[in-house]
mmCIF file as gemmi writes it, N, C-alpha and C atoms, coordinates in Angstrom:
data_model
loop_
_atom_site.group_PDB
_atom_site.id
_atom_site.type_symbol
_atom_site.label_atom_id
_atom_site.label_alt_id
_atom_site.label_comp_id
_atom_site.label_asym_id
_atom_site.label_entity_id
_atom_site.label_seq_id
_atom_site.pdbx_PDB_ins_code
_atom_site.Cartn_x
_atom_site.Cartn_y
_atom_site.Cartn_z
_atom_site.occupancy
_atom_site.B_iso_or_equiv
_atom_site.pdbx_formal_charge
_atom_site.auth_seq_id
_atom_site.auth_asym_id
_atom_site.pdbx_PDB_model_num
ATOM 1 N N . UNK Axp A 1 ? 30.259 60.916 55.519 1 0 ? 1 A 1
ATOM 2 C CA . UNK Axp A 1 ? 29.439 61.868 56.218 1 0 ? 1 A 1
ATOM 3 C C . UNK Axp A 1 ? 29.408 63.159 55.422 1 0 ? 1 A 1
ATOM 4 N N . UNK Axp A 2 ? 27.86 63.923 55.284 1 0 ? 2 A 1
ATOM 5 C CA . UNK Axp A 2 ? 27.866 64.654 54.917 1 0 ? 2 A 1
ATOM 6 C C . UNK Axp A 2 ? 27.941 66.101 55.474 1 0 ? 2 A 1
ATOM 7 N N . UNK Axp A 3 ? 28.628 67.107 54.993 1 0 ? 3 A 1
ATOM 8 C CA . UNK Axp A 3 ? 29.102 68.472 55.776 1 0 ? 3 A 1
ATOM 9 C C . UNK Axp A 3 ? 28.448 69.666 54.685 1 0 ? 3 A 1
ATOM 10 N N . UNK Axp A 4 ? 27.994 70.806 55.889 1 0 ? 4 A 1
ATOM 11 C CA . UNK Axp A 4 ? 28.017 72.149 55.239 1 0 ? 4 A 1
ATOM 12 C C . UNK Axp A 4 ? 29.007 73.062 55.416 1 0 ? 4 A 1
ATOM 13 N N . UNK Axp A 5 ? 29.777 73.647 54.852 1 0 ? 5 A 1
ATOM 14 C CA . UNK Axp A 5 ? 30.645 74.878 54.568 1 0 ? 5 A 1
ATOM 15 C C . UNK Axp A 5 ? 30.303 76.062 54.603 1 0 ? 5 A 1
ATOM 16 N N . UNK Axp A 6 ? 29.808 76.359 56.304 1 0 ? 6 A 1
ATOM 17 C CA . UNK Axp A 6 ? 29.11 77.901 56.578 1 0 ? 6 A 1
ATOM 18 C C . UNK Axp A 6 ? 30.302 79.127 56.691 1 0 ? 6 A 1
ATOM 19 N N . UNK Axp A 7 ? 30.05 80.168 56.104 1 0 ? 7 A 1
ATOM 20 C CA . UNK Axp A 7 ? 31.191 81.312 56.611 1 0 ? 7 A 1
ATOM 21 C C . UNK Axp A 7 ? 30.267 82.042 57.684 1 0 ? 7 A 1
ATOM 22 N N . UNK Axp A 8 ? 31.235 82.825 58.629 1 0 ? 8 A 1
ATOM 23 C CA . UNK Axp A 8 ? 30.82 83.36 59.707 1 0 ? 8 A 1
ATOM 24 C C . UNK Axp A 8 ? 29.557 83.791 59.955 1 0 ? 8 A 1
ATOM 25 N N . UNK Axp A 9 ? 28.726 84.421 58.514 1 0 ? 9 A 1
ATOM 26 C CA . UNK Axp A 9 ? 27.727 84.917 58.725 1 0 ? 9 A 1
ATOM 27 C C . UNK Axp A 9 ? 27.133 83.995 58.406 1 0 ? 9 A 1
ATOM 28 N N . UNK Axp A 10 ? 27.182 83.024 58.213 1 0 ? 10 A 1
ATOM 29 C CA . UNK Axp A 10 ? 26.217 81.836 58.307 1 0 ? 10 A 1
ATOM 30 C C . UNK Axp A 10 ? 25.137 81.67 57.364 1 0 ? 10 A 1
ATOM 31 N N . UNK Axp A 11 ? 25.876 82.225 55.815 1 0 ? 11 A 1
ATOM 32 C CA . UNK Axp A 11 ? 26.145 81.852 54.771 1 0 ? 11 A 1
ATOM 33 C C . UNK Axp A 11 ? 26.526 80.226 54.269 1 0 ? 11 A 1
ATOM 34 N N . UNK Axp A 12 ? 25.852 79.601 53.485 1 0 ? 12 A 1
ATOM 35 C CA . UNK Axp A 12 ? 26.154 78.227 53.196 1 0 ? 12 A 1
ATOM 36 C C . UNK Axp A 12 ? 27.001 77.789 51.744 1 0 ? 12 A 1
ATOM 37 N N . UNK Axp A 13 ? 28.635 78.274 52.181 1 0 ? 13 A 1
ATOM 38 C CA . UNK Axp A 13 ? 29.297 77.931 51.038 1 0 ? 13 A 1
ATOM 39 C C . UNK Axp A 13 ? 29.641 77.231 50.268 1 0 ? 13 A 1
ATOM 40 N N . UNK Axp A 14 ? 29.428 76.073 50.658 1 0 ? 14 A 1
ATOM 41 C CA . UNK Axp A 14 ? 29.159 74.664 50.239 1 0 ? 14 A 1
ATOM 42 C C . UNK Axp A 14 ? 29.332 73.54 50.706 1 0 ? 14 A 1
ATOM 43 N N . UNK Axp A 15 ? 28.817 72.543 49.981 1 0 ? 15 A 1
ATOM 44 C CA . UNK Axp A 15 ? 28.153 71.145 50.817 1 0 ? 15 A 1
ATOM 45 C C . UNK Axp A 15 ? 28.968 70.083 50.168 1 0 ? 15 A 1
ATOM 46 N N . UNK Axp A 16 ? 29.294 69.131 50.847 1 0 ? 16 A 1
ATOM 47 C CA . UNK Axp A 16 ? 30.385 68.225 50.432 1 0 ? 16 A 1
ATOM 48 C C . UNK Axp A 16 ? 30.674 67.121 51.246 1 0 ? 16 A 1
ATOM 49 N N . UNK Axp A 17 ? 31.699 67.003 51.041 1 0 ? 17 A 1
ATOM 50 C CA . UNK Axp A 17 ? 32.002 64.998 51.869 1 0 ? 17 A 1
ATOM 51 C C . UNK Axp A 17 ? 33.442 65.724 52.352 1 0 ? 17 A 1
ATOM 52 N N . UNK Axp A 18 ? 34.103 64.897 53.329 1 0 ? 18 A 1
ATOM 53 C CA . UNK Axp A 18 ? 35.411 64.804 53.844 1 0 ? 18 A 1
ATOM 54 C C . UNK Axp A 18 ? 35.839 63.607 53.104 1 0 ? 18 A 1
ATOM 55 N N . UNK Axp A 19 ? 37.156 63.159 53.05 1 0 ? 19 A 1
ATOM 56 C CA . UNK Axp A 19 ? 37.554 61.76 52.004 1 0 ? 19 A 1
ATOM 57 C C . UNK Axp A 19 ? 39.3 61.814 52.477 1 0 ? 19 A 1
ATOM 58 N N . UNK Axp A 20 ? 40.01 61.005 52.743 1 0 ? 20 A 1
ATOM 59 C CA . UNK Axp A 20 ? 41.221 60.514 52.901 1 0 ? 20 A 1
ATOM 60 C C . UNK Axp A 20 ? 42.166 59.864 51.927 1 0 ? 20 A 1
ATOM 61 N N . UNK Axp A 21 ? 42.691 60.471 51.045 1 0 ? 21 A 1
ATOM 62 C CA . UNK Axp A 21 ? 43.201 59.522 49.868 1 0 ? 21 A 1
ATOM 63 C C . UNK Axp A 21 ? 45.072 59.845 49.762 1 0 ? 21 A 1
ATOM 64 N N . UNK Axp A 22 ? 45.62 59.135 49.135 1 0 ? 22 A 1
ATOM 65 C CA . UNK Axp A 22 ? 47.2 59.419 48.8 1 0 ? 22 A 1
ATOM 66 C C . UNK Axp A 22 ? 47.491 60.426 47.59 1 0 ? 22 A 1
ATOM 67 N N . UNK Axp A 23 ? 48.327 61.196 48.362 1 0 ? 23 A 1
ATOM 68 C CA . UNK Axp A 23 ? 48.685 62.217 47.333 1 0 ? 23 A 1
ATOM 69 C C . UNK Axp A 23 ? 49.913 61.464 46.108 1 0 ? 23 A 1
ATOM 70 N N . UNK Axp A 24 ? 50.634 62.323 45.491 1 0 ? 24 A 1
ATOM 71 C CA . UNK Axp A 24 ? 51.889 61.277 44.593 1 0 ? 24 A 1
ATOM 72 C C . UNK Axp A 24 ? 52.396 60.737 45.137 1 0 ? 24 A 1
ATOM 73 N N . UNK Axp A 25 ? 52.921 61.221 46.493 1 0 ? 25 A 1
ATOM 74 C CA . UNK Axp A 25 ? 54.221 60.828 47.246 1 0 ? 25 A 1
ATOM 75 C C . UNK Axp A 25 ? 53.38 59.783 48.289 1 0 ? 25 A 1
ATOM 76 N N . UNK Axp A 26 ? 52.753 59.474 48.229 1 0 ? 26 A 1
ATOM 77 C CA . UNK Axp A 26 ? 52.171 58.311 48.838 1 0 ? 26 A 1
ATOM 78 C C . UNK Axp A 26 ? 51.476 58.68 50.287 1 0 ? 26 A 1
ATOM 79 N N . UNK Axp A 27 ? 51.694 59.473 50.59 1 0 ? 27 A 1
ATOM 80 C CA . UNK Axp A 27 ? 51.56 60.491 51.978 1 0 ? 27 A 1
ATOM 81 C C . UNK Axp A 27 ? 49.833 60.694 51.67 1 0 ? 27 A 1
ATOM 82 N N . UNK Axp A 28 ? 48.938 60.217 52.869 1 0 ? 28 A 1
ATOM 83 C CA . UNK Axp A 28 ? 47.619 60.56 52.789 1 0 ? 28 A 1
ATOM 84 C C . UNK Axp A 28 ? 47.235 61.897 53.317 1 0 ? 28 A 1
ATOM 85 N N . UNK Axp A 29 ? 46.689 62.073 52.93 1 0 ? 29 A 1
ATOM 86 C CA . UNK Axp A 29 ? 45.893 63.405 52.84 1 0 ? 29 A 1
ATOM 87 C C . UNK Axp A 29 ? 44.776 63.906 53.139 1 0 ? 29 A 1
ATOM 88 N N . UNK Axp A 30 ? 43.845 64.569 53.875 1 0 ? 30 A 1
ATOM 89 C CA . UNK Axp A 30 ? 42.752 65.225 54.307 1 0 ? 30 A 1
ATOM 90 C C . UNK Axp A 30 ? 42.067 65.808 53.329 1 0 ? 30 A 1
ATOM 91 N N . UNK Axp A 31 ? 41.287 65.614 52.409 1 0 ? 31 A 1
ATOM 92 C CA . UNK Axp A 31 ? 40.157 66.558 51.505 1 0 ? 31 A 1
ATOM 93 C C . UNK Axp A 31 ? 38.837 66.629 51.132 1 0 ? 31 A 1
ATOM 94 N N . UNK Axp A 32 ? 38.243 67.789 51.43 1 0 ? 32 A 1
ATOM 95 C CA . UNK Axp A 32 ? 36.93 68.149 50.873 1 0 ? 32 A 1
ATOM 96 C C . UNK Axp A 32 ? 36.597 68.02 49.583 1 0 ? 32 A 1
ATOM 97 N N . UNK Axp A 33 ? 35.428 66.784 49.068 1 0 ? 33 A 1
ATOM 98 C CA . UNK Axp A 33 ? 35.047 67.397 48.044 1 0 ? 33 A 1
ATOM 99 C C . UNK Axp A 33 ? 33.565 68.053 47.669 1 0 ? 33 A 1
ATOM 100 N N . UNK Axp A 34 ? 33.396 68.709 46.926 1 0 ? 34 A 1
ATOM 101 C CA . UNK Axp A 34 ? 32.54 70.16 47.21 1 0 ? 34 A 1
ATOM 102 C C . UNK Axp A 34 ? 31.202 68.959 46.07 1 0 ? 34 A 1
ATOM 103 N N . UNK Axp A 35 ? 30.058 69.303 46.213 1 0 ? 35 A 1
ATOM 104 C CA . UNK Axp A 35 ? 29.336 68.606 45.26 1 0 ? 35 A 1
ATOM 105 C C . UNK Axp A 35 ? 29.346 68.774 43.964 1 0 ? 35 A 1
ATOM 106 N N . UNK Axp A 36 ? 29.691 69.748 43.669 1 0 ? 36 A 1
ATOM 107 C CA . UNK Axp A 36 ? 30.153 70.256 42.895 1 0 ? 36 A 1
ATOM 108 C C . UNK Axp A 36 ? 31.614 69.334 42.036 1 0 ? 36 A 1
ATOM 109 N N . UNK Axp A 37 ? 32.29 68.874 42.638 1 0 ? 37 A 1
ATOM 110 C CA . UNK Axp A 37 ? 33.585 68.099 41.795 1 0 ? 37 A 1
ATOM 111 C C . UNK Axp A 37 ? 34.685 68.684 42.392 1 0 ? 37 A 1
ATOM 112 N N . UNK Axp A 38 ? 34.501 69.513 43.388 1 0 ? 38 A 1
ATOM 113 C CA . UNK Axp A 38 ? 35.887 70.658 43.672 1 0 ? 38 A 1
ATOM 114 C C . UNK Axp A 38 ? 36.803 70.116 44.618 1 0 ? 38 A 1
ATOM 115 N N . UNK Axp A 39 ? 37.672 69.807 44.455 1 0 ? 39 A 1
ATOM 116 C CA . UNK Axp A 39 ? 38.524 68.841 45.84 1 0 ? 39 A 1
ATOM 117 C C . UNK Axp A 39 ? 39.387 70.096 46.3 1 0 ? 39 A 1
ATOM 118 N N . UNK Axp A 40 ? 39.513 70.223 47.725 1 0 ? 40 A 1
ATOM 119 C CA . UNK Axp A 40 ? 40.143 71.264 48.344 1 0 ? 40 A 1
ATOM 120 C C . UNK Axp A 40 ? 41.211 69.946 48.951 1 0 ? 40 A 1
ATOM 121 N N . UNK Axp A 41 ? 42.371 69.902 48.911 1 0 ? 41 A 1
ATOM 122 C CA . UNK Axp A 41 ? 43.77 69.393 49.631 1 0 ? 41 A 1
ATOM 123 C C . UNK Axp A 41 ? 43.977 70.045 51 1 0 ? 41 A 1
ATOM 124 N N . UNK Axp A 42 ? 43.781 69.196 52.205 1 0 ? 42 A 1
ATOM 125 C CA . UNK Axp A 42 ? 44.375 69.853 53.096 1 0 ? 42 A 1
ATOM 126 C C . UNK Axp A 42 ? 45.704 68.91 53.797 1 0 ? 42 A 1
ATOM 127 N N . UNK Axp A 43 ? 46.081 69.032 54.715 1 0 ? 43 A 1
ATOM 128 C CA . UNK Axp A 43 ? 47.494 68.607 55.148 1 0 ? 43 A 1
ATOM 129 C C . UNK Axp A 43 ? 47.334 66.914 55.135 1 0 ? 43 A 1
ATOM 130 N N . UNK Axp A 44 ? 48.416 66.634 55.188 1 0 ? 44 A 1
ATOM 131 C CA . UNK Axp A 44 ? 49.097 65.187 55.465 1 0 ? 44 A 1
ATOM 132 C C . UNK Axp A 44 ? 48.546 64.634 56.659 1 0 ? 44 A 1
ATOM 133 N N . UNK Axp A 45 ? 48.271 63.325 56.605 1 0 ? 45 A 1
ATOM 134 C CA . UNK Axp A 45 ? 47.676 62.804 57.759 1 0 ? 45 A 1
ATOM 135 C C . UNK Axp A 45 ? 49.537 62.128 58.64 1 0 ? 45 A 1
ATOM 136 N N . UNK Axp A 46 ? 49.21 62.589 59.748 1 0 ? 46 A 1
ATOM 137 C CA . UNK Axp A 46 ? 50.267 61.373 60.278 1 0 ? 46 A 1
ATOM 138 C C . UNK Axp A 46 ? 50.77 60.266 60.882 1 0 ? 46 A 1
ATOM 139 N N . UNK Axp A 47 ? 51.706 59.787 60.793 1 0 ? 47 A 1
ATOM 140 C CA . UNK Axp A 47 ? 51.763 58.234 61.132 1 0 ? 47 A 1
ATOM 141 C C . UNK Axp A 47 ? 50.947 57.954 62.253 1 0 ? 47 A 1
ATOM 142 N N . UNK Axp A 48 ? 50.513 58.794 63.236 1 0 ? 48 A 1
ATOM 143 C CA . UNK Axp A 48 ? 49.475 58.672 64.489 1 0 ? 48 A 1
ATOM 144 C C . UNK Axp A 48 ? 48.291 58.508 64.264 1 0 ? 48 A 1
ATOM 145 N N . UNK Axp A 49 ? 47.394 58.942 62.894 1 0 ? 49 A 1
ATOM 146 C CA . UNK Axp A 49 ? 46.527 58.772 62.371 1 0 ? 49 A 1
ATOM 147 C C . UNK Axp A 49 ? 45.796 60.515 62.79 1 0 ? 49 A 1
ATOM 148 N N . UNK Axp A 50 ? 46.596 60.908 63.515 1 0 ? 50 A 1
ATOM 149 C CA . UNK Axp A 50 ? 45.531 62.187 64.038 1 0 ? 50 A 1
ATOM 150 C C . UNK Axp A 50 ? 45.374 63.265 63.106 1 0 ? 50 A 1
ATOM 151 N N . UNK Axp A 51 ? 43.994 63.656 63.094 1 0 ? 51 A 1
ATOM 152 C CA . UNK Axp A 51 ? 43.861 64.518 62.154 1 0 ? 51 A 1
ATOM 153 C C . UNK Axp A 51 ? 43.471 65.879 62.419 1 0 ? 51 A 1
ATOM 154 N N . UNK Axp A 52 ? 43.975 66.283 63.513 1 0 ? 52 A 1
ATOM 155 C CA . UNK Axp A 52 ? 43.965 68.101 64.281 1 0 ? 52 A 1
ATOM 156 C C . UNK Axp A 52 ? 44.882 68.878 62.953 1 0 ? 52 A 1
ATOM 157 N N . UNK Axp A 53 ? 46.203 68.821 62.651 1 0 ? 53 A 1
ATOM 158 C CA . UNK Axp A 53 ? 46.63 69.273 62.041 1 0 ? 53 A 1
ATOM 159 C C . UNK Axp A 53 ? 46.542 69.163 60.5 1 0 ? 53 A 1
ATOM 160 N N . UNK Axp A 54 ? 46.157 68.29 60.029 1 0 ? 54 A 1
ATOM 161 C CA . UNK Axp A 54 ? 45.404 68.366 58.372 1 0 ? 54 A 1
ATOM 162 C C . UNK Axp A 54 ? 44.116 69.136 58.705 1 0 ? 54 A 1
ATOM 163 N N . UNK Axp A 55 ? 43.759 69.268 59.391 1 0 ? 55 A 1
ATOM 164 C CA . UNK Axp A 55 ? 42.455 70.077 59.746 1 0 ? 55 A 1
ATOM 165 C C . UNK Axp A 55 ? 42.62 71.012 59.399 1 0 ? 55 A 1
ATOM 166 N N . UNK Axp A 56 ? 43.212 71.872 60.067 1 0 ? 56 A 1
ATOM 167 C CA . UNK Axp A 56 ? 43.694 73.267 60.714 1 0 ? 56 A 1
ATOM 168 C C . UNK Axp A 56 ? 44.132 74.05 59.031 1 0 ? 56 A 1
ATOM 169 N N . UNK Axp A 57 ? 44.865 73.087 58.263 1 0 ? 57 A 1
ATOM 170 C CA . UNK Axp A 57 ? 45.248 73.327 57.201 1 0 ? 57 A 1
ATOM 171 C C . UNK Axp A 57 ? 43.841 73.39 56.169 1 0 ? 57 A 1
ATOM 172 N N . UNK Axp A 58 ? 43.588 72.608 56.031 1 0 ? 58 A 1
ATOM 173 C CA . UNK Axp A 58 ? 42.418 72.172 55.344 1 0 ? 58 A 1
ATOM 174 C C . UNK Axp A 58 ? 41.165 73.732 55.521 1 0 ? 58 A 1
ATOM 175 N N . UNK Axp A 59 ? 41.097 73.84 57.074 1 0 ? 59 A 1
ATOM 176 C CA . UNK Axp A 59 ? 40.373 75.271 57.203 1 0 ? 59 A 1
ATOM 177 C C . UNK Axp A 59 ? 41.022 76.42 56.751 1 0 ? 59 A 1
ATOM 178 N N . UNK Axp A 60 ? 41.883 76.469 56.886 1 0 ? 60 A 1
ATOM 179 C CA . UNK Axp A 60 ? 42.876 77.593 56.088 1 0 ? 60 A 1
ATOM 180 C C . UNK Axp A 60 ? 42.883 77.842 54.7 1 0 ? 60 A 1
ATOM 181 N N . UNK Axp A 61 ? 42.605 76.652 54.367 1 0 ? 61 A 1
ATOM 182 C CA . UNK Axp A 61 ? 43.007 76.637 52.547 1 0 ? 61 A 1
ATOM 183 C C . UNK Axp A 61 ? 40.922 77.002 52.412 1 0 ? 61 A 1
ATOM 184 N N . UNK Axp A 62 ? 40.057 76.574 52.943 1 0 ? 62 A 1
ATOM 185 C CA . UNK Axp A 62 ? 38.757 76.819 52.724 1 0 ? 62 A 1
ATOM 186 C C . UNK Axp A 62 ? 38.694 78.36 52.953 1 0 ? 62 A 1
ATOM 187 N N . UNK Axp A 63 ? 39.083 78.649 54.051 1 0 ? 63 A 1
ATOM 188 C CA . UNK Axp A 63 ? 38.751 80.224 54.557 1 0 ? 63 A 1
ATOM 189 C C . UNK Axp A 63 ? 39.799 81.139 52.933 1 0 ? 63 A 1
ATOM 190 N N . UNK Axp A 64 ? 40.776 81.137 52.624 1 0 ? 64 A 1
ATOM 191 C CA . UNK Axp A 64 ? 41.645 81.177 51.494 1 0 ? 64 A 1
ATOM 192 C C . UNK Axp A 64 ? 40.481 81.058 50.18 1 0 ? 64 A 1
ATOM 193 N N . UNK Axp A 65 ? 39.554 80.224 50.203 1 0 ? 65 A 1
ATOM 194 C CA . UNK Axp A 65 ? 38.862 79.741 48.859 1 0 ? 65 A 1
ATOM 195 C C . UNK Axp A 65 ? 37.65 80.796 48.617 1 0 ? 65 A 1
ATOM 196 N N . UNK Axp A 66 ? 37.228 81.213 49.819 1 0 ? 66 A 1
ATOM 197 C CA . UNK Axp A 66 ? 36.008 81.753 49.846 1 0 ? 66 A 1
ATOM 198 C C . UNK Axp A 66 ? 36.319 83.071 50.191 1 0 ? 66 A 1
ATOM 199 N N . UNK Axp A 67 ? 37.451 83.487 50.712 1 0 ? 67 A 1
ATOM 200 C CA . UNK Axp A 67 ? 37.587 85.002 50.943 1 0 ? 67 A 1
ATOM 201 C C . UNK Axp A 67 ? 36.723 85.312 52.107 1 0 ? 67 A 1
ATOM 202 N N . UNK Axp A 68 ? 36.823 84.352 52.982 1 0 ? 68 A 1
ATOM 203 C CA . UNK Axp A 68 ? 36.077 84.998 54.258 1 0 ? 68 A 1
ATOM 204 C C . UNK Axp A 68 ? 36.918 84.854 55.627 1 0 ? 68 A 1
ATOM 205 N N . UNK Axp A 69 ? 36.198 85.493 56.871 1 0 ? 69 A 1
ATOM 206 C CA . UNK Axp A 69 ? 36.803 85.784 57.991 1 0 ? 69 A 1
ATOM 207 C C . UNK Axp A 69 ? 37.018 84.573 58.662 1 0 ? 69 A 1
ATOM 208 N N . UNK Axp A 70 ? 36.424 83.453 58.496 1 0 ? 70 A 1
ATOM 209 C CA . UNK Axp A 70 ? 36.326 81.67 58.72 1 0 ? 70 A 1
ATOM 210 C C . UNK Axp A 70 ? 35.023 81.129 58.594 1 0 ? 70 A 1
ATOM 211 N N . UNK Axp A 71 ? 35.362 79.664 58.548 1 0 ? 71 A 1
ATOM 212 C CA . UNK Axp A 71 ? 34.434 78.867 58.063 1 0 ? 71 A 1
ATOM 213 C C . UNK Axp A 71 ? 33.892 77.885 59.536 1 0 ? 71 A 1
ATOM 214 N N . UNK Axp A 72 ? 32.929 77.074 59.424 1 0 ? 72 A 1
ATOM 215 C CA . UNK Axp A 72 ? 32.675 76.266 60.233 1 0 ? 72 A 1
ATOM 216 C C . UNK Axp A 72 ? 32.138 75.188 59.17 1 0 ? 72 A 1
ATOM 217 N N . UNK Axp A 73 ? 32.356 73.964 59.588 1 0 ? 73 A 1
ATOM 218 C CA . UNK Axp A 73 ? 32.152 72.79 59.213 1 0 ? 73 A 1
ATOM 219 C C . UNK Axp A 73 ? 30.664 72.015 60.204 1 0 ? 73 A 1
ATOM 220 N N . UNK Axp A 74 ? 29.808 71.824 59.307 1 0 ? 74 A 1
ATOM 221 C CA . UNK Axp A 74 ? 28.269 71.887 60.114 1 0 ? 74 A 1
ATOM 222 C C . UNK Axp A 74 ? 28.563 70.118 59.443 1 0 ? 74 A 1
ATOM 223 N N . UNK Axp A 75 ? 28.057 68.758 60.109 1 0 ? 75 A 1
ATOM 224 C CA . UNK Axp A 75 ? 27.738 67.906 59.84 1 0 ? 75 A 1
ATOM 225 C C . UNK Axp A 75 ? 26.438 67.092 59.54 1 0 ? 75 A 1
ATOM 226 N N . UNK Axp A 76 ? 25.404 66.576 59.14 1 0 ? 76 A 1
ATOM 227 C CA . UNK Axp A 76 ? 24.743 66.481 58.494 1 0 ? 76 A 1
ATOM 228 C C . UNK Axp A 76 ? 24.265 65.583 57.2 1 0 ? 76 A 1
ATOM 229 N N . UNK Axp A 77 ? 22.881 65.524 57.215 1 0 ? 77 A 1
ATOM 230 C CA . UNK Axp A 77 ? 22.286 64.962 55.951 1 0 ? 77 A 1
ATOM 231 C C . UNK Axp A 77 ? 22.028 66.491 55.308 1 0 ? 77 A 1
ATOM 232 N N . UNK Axp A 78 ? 22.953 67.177 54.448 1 0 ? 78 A 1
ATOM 233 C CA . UNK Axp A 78 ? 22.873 67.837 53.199 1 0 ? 78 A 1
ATOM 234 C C . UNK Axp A 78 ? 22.664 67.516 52.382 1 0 ? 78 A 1
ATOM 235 N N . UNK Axp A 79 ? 21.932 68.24 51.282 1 0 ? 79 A 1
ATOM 236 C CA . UNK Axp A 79 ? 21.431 67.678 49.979 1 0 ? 79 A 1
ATOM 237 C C . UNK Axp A 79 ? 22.311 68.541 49.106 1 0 ? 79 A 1
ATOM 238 N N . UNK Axp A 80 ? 22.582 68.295 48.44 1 0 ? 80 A 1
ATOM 239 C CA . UNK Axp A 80 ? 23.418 69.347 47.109 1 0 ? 80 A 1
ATOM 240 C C . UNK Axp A 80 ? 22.623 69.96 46.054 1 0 ? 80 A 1
């Protein structure tokens, strides 16, 4: 599924995919990648499968990337 990366003012910071893959330690992981090639890492998925808290992280490390007040995650047919 495809996502936009709006900051508050609703600004379109970028457009990308969500993706689930193993980090070294074998531990899966939550990440954006930007169309661009840019993979943002957000938290560990856990043995429950739930993904509230890789989220939460994941928005943190985006809001962190862009230097803004927060982001929203818009879902979508985006084009890059």
């Amino acid at each position: 599924m495809r996502f936009a990366i709006t900051s508050n003012a609703g600004q379109v910071l970028a457009t990308g995919s969500l993706f689930i893959e193993p980090d070294p330690g074998g531990q899966w992981r939550l990440c954006f990648r930007t169309d661009l090639g840019n993979i943002i890492a957000g938290g560990t998925v856990g043995e429950d499968g739930d993904l509230a808290a890789p989220g939460r992280i994941l928005l943190e490390k985006l809001v962190s990337r862009w230097g803004v007040g927060s982001v929203t995650l818009h879902s979508g047919t985006y084009r890059g």
